[in-house]
Structures are given as structure tokens and as C-alpha cells.
VEXDREN-2710 file (C-alpha; in Angstrom, 1 decimal):
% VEXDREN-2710
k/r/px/py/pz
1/UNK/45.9/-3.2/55.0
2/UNK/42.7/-1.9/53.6
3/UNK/40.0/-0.5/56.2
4/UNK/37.0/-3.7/55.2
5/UNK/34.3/-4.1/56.2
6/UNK/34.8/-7.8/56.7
7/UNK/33.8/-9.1/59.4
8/UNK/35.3/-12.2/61.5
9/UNK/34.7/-14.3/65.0
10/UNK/36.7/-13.1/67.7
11/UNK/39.3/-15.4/69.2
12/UNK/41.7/-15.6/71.6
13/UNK/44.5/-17.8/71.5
14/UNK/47.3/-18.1/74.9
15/UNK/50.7/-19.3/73.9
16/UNK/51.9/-20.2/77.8
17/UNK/55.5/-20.1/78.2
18/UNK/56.9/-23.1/80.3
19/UNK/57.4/-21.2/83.4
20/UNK/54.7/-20.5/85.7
21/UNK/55.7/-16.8/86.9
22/UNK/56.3/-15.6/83.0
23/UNK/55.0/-12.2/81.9
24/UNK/51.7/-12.3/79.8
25/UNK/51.9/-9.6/76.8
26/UNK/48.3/-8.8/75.2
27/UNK/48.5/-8.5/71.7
28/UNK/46.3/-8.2/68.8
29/UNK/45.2/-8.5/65.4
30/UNK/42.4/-7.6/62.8
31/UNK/43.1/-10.5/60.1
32/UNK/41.6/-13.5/61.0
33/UNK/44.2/-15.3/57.9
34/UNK/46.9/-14.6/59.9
35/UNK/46.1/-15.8/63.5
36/UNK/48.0/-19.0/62.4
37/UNK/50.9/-17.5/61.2
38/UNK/51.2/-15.2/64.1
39/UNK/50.2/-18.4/66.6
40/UNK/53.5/-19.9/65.6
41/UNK/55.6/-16.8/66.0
42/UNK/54.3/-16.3/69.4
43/UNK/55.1/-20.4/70.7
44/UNK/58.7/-19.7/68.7
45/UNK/59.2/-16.5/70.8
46/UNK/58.2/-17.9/74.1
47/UNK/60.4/-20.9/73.8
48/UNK/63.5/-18.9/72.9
49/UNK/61.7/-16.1/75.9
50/UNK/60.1/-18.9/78.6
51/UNK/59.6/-15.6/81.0
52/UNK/57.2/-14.2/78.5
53/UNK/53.9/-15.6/77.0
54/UNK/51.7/-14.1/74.6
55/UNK/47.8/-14.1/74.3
56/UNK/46.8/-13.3/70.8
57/UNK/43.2/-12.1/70.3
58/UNK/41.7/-11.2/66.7
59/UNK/38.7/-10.1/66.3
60/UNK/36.9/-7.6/62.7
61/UNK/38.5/-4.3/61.8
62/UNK/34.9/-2.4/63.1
63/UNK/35.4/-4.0/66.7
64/UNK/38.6/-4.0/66.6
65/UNK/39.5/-0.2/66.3
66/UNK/36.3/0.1/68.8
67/UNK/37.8/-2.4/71.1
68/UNK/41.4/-0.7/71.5
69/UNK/39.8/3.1/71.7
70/UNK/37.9/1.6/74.5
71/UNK/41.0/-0.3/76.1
72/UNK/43.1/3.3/75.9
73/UNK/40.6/5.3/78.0
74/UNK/39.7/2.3/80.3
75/UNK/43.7/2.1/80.7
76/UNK/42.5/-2.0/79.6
77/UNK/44.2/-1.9/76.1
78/UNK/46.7/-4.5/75.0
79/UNK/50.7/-4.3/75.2
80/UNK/51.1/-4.6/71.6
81/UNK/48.8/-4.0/68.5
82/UNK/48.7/-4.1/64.9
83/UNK/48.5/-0.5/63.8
84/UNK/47.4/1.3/60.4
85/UNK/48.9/4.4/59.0
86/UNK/45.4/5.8/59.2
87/UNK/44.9/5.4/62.7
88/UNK/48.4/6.3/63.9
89/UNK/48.2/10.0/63.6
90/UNK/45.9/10.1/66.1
91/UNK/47.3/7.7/68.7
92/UNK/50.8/9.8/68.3
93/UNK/48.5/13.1/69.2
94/UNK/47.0/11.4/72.1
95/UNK/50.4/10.6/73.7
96/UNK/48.8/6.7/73.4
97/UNK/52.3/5.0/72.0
98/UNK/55.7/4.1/73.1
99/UNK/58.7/5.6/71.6
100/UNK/60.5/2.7/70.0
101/UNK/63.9/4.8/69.0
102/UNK/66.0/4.3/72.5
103/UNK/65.3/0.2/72.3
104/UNK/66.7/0.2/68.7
105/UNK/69.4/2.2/69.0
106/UNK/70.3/0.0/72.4
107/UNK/69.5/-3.0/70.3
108/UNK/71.4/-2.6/67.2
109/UNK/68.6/-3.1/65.4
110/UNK/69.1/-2.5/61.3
111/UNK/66.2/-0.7/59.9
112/UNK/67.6/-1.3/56.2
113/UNK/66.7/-4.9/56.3
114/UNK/62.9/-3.3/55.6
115/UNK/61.3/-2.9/52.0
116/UNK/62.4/1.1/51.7
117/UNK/59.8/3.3/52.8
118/UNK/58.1/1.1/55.1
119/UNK/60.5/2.4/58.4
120/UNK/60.3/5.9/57.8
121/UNK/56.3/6.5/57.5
122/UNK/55.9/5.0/61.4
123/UNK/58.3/8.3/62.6
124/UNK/58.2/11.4/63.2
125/UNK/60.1/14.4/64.6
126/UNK/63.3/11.8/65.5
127/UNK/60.7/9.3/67.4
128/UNK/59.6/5.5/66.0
129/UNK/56.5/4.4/67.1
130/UNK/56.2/0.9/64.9
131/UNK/58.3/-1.4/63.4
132/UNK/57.4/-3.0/59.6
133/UNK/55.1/-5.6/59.7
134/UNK/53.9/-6.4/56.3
135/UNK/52.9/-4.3/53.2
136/UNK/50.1/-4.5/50.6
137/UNK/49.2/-2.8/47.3
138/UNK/46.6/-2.9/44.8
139/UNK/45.3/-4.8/41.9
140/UNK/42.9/-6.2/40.0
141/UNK/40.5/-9.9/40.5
142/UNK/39.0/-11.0/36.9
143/UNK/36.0/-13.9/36.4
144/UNK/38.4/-15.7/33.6
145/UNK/35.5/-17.8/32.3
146/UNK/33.4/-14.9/31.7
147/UNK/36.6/-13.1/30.4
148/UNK/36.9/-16.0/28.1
149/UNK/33.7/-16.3/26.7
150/UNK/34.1/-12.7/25.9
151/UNK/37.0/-13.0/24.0
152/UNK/39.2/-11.5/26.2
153/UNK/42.7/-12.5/26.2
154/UNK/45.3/-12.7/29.8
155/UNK/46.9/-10.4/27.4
156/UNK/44.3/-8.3/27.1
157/UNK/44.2/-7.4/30.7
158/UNK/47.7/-7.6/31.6
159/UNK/48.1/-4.4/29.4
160/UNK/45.0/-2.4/30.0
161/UNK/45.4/1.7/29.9
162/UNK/42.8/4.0/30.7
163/UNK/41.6/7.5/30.8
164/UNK/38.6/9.1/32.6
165/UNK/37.6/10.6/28.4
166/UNK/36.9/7.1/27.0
167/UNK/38.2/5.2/29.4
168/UNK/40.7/3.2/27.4
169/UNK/41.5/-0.3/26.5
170/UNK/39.8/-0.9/30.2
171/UNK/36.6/0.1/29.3
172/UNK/36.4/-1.9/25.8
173/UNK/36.9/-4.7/28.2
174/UNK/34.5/-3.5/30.6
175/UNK/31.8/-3.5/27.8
176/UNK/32.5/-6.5/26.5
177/UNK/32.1/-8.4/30.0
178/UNK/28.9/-6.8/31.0
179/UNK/25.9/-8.8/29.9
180/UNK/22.0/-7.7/30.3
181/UNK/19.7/-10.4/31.1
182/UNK/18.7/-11.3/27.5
183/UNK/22.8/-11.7/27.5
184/UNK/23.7/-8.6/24.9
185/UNK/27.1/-7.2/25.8
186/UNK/27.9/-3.6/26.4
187/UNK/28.9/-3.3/23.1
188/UNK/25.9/-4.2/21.2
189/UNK/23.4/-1.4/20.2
190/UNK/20.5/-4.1/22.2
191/UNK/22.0/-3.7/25.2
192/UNK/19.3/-2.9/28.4
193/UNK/21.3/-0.8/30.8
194/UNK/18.4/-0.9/32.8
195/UNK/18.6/-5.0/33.1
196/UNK/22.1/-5.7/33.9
197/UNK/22.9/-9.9/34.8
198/UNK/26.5/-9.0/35.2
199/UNK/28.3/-5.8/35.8
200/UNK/32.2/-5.8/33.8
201/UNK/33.7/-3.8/36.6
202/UNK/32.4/-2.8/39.9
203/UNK/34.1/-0.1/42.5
204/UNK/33.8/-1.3/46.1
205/UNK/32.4/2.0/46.9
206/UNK/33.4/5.3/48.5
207/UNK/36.9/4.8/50.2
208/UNK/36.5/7.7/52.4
209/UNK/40.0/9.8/52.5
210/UNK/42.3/7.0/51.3
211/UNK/40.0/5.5/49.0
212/UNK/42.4/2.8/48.7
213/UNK/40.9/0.2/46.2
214/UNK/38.2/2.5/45.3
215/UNK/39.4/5.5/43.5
216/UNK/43.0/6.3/44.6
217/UNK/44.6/4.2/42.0
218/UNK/42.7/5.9/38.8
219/UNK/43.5/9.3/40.3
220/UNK/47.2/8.9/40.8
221/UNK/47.6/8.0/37.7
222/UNK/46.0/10.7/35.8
223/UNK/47.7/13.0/37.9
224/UNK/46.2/13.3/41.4
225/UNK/48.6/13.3/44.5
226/UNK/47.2/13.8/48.2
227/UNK/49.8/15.8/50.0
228/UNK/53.1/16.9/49.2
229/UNK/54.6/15.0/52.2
230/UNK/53.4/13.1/55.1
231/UNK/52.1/14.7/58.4
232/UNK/52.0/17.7/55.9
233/UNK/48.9/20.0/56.0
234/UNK/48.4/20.7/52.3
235/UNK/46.2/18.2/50.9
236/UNK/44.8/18.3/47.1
237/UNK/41.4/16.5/47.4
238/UNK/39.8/19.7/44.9
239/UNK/42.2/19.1/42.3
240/UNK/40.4/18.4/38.5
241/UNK/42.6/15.4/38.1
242/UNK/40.4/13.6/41.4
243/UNK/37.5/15.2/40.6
244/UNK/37.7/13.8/36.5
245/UNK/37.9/10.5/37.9
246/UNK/35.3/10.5/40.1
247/UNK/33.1/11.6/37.3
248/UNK/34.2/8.4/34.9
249/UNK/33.8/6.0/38.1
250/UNK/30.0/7.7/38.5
251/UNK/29.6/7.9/34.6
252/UNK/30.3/3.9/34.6
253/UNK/27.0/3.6/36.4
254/UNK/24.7/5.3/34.4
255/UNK/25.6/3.6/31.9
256/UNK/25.1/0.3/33.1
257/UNK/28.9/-1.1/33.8
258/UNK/28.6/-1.3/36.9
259/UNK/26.2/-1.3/39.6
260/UNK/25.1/2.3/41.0
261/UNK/26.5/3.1/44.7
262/UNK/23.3/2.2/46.9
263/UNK/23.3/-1.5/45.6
264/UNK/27.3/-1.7/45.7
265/UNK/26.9/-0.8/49.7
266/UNK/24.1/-3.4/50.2
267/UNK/25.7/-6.5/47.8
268/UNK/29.2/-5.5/48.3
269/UNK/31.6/-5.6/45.5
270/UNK/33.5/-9.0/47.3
271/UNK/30.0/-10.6/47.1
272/UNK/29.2/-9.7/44.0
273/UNK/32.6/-11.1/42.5
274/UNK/32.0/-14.6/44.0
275/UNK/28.6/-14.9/42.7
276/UNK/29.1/-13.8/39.7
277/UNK/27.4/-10.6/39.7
278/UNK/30.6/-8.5/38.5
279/UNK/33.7/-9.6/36.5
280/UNK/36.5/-7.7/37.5
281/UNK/36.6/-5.2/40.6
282/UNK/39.8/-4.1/42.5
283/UNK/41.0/-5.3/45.8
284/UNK/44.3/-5.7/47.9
285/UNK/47.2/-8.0/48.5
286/UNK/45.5/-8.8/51.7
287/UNK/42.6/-10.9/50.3
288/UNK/44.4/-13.2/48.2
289/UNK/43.6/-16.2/50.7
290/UNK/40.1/-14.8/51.4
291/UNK/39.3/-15.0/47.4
292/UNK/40.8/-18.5/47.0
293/UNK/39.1/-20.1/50.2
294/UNK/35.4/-18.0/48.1
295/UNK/36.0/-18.2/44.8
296/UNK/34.4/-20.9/42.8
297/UNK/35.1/-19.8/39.1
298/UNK/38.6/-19.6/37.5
299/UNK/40.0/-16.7/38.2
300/UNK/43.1/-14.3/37.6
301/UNK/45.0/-11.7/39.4
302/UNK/46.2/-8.9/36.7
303/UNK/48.3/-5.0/37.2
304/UNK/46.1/-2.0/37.2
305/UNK/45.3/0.0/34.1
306/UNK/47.8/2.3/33.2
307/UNK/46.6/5.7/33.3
308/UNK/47.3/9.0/31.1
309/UNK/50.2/9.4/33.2
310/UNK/51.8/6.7/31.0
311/UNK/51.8/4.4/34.6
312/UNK/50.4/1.7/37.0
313/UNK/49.8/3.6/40.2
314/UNK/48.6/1.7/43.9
315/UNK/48.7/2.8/47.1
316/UNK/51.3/1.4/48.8
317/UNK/50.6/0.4/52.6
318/UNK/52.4/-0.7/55.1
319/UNK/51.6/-2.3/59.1
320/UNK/53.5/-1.6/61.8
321/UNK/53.3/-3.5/65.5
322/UNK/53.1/-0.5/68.2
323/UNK/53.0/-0.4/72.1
324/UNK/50.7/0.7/74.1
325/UNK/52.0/3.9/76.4
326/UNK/49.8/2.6/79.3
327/UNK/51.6/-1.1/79.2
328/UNK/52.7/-2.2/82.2
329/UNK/55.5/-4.4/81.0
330/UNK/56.9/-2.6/78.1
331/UNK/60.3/-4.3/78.1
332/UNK/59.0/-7.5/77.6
333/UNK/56.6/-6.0/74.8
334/UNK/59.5/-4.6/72.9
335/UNK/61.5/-8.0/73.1
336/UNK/57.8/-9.6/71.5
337/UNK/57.7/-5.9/69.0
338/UNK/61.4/-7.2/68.0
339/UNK/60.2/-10.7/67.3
340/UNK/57.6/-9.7/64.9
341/UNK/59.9/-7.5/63.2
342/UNK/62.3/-10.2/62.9
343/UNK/63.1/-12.2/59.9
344/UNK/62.5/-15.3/62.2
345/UNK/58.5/-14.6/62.7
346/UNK/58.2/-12.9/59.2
347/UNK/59.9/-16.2/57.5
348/UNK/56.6/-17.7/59.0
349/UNK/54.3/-15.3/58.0
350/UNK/55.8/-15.6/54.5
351/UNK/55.7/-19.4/54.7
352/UNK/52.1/-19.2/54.6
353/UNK/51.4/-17.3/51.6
354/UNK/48.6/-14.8/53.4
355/UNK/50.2/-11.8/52.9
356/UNK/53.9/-9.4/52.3
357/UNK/56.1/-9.4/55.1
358/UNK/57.9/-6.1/55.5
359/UNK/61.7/-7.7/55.0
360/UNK/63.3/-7.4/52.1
361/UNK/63.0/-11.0/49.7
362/UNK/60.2/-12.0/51.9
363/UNK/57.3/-11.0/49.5
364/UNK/59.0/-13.4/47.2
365/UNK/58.8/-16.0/49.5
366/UNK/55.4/-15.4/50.0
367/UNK/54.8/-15.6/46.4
368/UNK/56.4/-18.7/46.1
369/UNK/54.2/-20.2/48.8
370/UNK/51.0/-19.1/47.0
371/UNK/52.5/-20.8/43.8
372/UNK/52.6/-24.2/45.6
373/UNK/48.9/-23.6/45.9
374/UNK/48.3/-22.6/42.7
375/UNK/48.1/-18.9/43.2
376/UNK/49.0/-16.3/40.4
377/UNK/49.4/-13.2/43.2
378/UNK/52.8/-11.9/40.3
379/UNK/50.6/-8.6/39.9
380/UNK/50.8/-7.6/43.4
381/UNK/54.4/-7.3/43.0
382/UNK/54.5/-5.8/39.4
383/UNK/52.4/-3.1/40.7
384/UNK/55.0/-2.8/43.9
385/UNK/57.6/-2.1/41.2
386/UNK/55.5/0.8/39.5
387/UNK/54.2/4.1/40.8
388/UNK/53.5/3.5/44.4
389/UNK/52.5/6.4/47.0
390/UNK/52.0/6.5/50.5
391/UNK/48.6/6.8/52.4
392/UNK/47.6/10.2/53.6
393/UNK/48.9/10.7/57.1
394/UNK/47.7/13.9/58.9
395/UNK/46.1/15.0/62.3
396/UNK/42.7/14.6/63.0
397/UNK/42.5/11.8/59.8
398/UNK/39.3/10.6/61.5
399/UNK/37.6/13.8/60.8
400/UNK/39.0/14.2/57.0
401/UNK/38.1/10.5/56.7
402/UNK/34.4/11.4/57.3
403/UNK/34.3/14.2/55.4
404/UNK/35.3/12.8/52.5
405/UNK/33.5/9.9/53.4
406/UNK/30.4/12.2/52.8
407/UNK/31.4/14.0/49.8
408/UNK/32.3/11.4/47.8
409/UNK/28.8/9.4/48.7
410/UNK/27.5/12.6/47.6
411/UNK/29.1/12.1/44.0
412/UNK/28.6/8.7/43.8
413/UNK/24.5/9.1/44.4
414/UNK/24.7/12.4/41.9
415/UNK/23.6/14.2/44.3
416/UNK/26.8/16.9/43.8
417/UNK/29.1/17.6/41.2
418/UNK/32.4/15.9/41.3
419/UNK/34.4/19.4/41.6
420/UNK/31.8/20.8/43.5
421/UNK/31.7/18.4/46.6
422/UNK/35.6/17.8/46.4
423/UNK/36.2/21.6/46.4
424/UNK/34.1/22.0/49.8
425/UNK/35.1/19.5/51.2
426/UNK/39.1/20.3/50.6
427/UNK/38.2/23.4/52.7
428/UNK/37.3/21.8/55.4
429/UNK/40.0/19.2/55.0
430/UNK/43.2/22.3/55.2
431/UNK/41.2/23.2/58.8
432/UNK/41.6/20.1/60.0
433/UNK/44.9/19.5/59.2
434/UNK/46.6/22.4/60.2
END
């Protein structure tokens, strides 16, 4: 799941188990969607366990990450957590999670029954320190009545390509959805860059290391790869192919097509999108719920462009449910990890339509269910089915977060060059991660 900025009311919710002396496991969550889902796995768990209950607390990603670094040194942290191949890294350093491989090789447990890839990213050196939760990739949200008025067909944007020269098919869309406030598209000579009413496309904003729905999607398809392996130390953030994109993306504000980076970080490109302010931007699988509850226009979910690369490129995600090192009742937290992982709770979870359970055939399911609401999330999975890559997952990926955090602020506000910054801050980047 994406690191937002969203942020939601904390709450805590006890599923009791019947019998008075039963062992409470602490668990939370970040995604305030799923508390229902997760509400019912945890009353179907303790009735099939009645010497183990579950309290669920949720609360935003911000205090949320806060909250369990806290919980860690205090030695007040909870059992079981939602964890992030961002954060991980740094947990495994710290000695803060439980080695998962001795309860499923006692277990039997089948790691196959997993979408591939989503098993392997939680180990490393022989030990398992999550089990597959749910995955997420990348698309695209378009105002179809402003797409529509423009003349531009579902067709149109099923199919757009792009390169950071031009900018492809993408970009004639793009100009033909922004409108200046005497209402001249991007495409007419009249057009005020200086007095945009709605932007075509607008980039969320930085994305820090991972740039997840900001950047990472353009770059990997002209070219750009992070590392050559997880937990490996070489990383690529100075190579042209990053740096060329990060030029277009800056080049799209200047010239009116989207908004420039200080008013993206005060509107938001969420906000923007639900009033009406932008016509397309790019967001994860995650927020398909959020955007229907928001939304008040017709809207459509399409693939991302394909790039020079001749492909569709997103980032593909995946959560995990770890246990705390510090619990005190770690049997009974594995039995609830096991649960989670099971196709039992993630049938639920899938049932709901909120997001992509990790099991095989359950994203499907979770399709159908948005269907039955009227939903369109198809482009989620056609871009699970194109080129996907893997999060960067290194030591110390707070520090390389921040740094490239900064540097890429620094491009966005023109304040450095795109090679420039990228190059400097790679340097620093190899330090950290060896």
C-alpha cells in the first residue's frame, strides 16, 4: 500500500472470545476501509480459537508508523501489525520481528497458494518475517464528463503511450482536458497558462524513494530500474532514464498541465480530482472505495501509458502481517498471523471489494464484488499482468527515503537540475545502503 497522507479517526475495536481467561492479541492496521473486513476475520478466528481474542485498533499511516516505533522502545507495541516493504528493512535490522519459518515449516503451511512474488520479498537470509496479506498496483482515475466533452474516447485512454520527448498520445490528451478560465484548451494558440480552471493531469507530488504513484511508473517504463535485486546495495537513482522523466513531469508545469509542486502539496492531487480541479492523476488499487464513497462526477479507472519501453509498468506492492519480537504470547499471534493468511479471512476481505487479497483467484473475487457495485477496477489487474517491479528494499530506507525526498522537491520547485540533484543524491544513497 501507498505511504498517504490520508488521514483517519483512530479506533479500536475488541472481538471477546467466549471464554473469560482467553488470550488478548493487539493487532493493528493503517486502512480505515478495511476495519470491517478485518472485524469479521477476527469474530471468525475467535470462535473457531475461543482462548484467543483480538483487539483491532486503526488509526492514519503518520500516527500509525509513530505509534508502533514508540510501542517497540516502550516494549508497548502490538502482537501483530500490518507491515510495509518500506518499513521492514529496518524492523529486521533492529531485531524487532519474529521469525515466522519454524511455525510454517511445523504447520505445513503452502506458500504457493500466494500471488508469486508476494512470499519471497518478506525473507531474507532463510528467515520469514510476514506472511501475504494483500497486494496493490498502479493506475490511472479520469473525470469522464470532462473527458467527454473533450472528445476523448474510453478508447482513447485505454491505449495511451508516452515518452518524456513529446509525451505521446498521453499528453494530446492531457492538452485537450486542461481548460484556462476563459475555457480554451491546451491545444488552442489562446490558451492562458497562467489561468488554469482545470489541470488535465496532475502528479501527487514527490514520492520520496519509492515514488510509487508519482514518478516510478513513467520511469520504469522508459528504462529506469531501482536495484538489481532486493536488500541489494546498488541502486540507480542517477540514471538519465529517471532523471528524463523527472524533467517531463516538471516540464508539464510550466506549461500549464498541471499544477506546479507548492500548490499540489497544499490542494493535494486526491482533492483536486474530486472537485474538479484536475482530470486524470494516478493513484493505487487501495483507494478504489475511498474514490467511490468521494467522487461525485462519472468517472473511469484506465492502465497506465505505455512508455518507450513498448510497456505498462507499476509498482507492484505487497503487505504482509508481522509479529512483534517483544510479544508476550507469540503462539497465539502466529495461530491469528495464520488466520489472516488464510484463504478463510482473505475470502472476507475479498468479499468486500476494498482491496487484493494476496491468494491466488482472490483479486478476482474482489473484482467481482466491486462490479456488483458498479465499480470498473479491470485496470488494476491489467496492469498486474504487465511489467510489474518490486519496491526498493534496503537498510537504512528511512534515510534514502529522505534524501530523495529532498532531491526530488528540489526538481520539482526548479530549484536543481533533474541529473544534477539525482546524481548527488545517488551518492549518498550507495553510503547508506552498504
Amino acid at each position: 500500500m501507498k505511504i498517504q497522507r490520508l488521514t483517519f479517526t483512530s479506533l479500536a475495536i475488541a472481538v471477546s472470545a467466549s471464554a473469560a481467561h482467553a488470550v488478548e492479541i493487539k493487532y493493528v492496521l493503517w486502512d480505515s476501509n478495511q476495519l470491517p473486513a478485518y472485524q469479521q476475520c477476527a469474530t471468525d478466528f475467535s470462535a473457531k480459537h475461543p482462548n484467543i481474542s483480538v483487539k483491532i485498533t486503526q488509526s492514519g499511516w503518520d500516527d500509525y508508523w509513530t505509534a508502533l516505533s514508540t510501542g517497540f522502545v516502550s516494549g508497548t507495541a502490538p502482537d501483530v501489525f500490518t507491515d510495509h516493504l518500506a518499513k521492514y528493512p529496518e524492523f529486521v535490522k533492529n531485531n524487532q520481528l519474529v521469525d515466522l519459518s519454524s511455525y510454517i515449516e511445523r504447520d505445513k503451511l503452502d506458500p504457493s497458494i500466494y500471488t508469486d512474488g508476494l512470499y519471497e520479498v518478506w525473507g531474507k537470509d532463510g528467515k520469514q518475517f510476514g506472511l501475504p496479506k494483500d497486494w496493490d498496483t498502479i493506475a490511472m482515475i479520469v473525470n469522464m464528463d470532462m473527458a467527454e466533452k473533450a472528445g476523448v474516447t474510453l478508447d482513447e485512454l485505454n491505449f495511451m503511450t508516452w515518452n518524456p520527448q513529446d509525451g505521446g498520445s498521453f499528453e494530446q490528451i492531457v492538452r485537450k482536458l486542461t481548460l484556462d478560465k476563459n475555457g480554451n484548451n491546451a491545444t488552442s494558440d489562446k490558451f492562458d497558462p497562467n489561468n488554469v480552471a482545470v489541470y488535465g493531469y496532475q502528479n501527487p507530488g514527490a514520492g520520496g524513494m519509492l515514488g510509487q504513484t508519482e514518478w516510478s511508473h513513467f520511469a520504469a517504463s522508459n528504462g529506469f530500474k531501482f536495484q538489481d535485486k532486493p536488500w541489494g546495495s546498488q541502486f540507480y537513482y542517477d540514471d538519465k532514464s529517471l532523471a528524463d522523466t523527472l524533467d517531463y513531469i516538471t516540464g508539464l508545469a510550466k506549461q500549464g498541465l498541471s499544477a506546479d509542486f507548492k500548490n499540489t502539496q497544499s490542494l493535494g492531487s486526491d482533492s483536486m480530482f474530486i472537485a474538479g480541479k484536475a482530470a486524470i492523476i494516478p493513484q493505487g488499487s487501495w483507494m478504489i472505495t475511498y474514490f467511490d464513497n468521494n467522487v461525485k462526477s462519472k468517472y473511469h479507472w484506465v492502465p497506465l501509458p505505455k512508455g518507450p519501453s513498448g510497456k505498462r509498468a507499476t509498482m507492484f506492492n505487497g503487505l504482509a502481517d508481522s509479529i512483534w519480537s517483544g510479544s508476550q504470547h507469540k503462539e497465539e499471534a502466529w495461530q491469528w498471523v495464520k488466520y489472516l493468511g488464510s484463504a478463510d479471512c482473505q475470502s472476507v476481505v475479498a468479499s468486500k471489494g476494498v482491496v487484493f487479497p494476496a491468494i491466488k483467484g482472490m483479486a478476482e473475487k474482489a473484482v467481482g464484488a466491486q462490479m456488483q457495485r458498479n465499480i470498473d477496477s479491470s485496470a488494476f489487474l491489467t496492469m498486474s499482468q504487465s511489467e510489474t517491479y518490486l519496491p526498493p528494499i534496503a537498510k537504512n530506507g528511512a534515510r534514502i527515503d529522505s534524501t530523495m525526498e529532498s532531491a526530488i522537491q528540489s526538481i520539482l520547485l526548479g530549484k536543481e537540475s533533474a541529473q544534477e540533484a539525482l546524481s548527488d543524491a545517488n551518492k549518498k544513497v550507495l553510503r547508506y545502503s552498504k
